[in-house]
N, C-alpha and C positions, 0 to 999 in steps of 0.2 A: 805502583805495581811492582819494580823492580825491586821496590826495599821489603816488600810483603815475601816474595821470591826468596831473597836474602838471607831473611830471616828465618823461613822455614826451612833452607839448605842449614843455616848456620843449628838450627835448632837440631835437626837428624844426626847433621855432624857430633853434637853435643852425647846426644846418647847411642851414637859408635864411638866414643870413646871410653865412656865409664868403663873401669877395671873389670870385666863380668867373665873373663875365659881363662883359662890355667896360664896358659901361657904369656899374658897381659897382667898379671897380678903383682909381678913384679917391677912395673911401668909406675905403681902410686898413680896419684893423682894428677900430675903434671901434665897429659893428655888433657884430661877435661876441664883442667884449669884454665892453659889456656884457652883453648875454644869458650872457653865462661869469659874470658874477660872480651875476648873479642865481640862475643855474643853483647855483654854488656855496653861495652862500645857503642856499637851499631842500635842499639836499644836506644840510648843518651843521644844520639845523633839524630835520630828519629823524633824520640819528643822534642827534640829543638827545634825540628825544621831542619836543620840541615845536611839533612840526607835525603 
């Protein structure tokens, strides 16, 4: 239950980050990168079991 949780915070986090407002446009991609990899993570941690 908790990693379903996890996941869908980590997921929302994901697209407030994408570059999408004037003032954010100059941030690149580095915001939702990381949040992707972490996402990613926690993804791989999941199908293993161990999380």
């Amino acid at each position: 239950m908790l990693t379903s949780v996890l996941t869908i915070i980590l997921i929302l986090v994901l697209l407030g980050t994408i570059p999408a407002w004037p003032y954010s446009r100059n941030w690149g991609y580095s915001p939702s990168g990381i949040v992707a990899a972490i996402l990613a993570i926690v993804l791989v941690l999941m199908l293993l079991g161990k999380l």
